[in-house]
N, C-alpha and C positions, 0 to 999 in steps of 0.2 A: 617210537617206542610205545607204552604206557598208552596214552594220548591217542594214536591210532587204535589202536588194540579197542578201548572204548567205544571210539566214533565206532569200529566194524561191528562190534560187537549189539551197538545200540541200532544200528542199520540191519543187522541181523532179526532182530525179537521184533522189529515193523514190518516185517512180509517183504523189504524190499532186499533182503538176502539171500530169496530163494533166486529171482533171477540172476541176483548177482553169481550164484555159487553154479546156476546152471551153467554160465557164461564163461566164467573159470574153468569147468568142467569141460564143455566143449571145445573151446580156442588151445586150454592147456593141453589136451590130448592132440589136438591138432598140430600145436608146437612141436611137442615134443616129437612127431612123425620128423618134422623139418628138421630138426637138431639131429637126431638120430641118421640122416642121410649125411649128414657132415662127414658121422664115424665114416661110411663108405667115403666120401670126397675126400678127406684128409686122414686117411689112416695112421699116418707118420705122426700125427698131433694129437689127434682124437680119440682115446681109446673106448671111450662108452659115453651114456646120457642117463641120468638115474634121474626120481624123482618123479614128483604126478602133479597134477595143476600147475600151478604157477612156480612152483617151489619145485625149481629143476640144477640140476648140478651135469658141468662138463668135464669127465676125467680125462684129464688128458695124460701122456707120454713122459712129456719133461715137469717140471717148476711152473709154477702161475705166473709169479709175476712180471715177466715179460708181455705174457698175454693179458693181464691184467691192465698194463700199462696202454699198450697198444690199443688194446677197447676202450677205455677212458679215453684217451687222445682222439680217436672216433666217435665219440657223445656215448658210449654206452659204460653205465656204472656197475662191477661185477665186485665179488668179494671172494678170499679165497675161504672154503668150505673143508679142509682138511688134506693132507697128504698135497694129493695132484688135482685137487676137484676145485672148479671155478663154481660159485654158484650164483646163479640167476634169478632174482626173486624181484619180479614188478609189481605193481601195484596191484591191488583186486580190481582195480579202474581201468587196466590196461586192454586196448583191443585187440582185435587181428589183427589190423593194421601196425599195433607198437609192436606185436610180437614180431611180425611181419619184416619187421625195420631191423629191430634187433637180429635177428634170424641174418637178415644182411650186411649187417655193419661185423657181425663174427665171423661169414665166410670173407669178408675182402680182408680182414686180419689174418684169418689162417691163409687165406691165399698169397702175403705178399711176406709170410713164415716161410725159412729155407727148410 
């Protein structure tokens, strides 16, 4: 909360922000291309991907919390964001690599969804 907000904020005003926010900038557009081809892979589930940088949301079709449930029990911690939207929010710290992970622990979820 509070605590974090701080620390980014103080890592911010020392010049070590700007890479950080590059890196956000780039992996997160990069993500979102990946999440966005789910809609096509699971239409039935998926209905859209909103959001920019790290701070991405999944609307899906039905109710979250089954899919909520489902990604937690696969290591991945999601909240739900309103209505039908899951949302996804990593750390500023996170790489291609975690997005990367993430991005695969949510298709074997939707993939083993009737």
């Amino acid at each position: 909360g509070a605590l974090l907000l701080v620390v980014e904020v103080d890592a911010l005003g020392h010049g070590r922000g700007d890479n950080l926010l590059k890196q956000v900038r780039t992996n997160g557009a990069a993500w979102k291309a990946q999440l966005e081809q789910l809609v096509t892979e699971f239409p039935r589930h998926v209905k859209t991907v909103t959001g920019r940088g790290y701070m991405i949301g999944l609307v899906l079709h039905s109710e979250p919390p089954p899919y909520l449930t489902a990604l937690r029990e696969a290591g991945l911690l999601a909240v739900v964001a309103g209505g039908n939207t899951i949302r996804l929010l990593p750390p500023l710290i996170a790489t291609k690599e975690h997005l990367d992970r993430a991005t695969g622990i949510i298709r074997s979820v939707l993939t083993k969804k009737p």
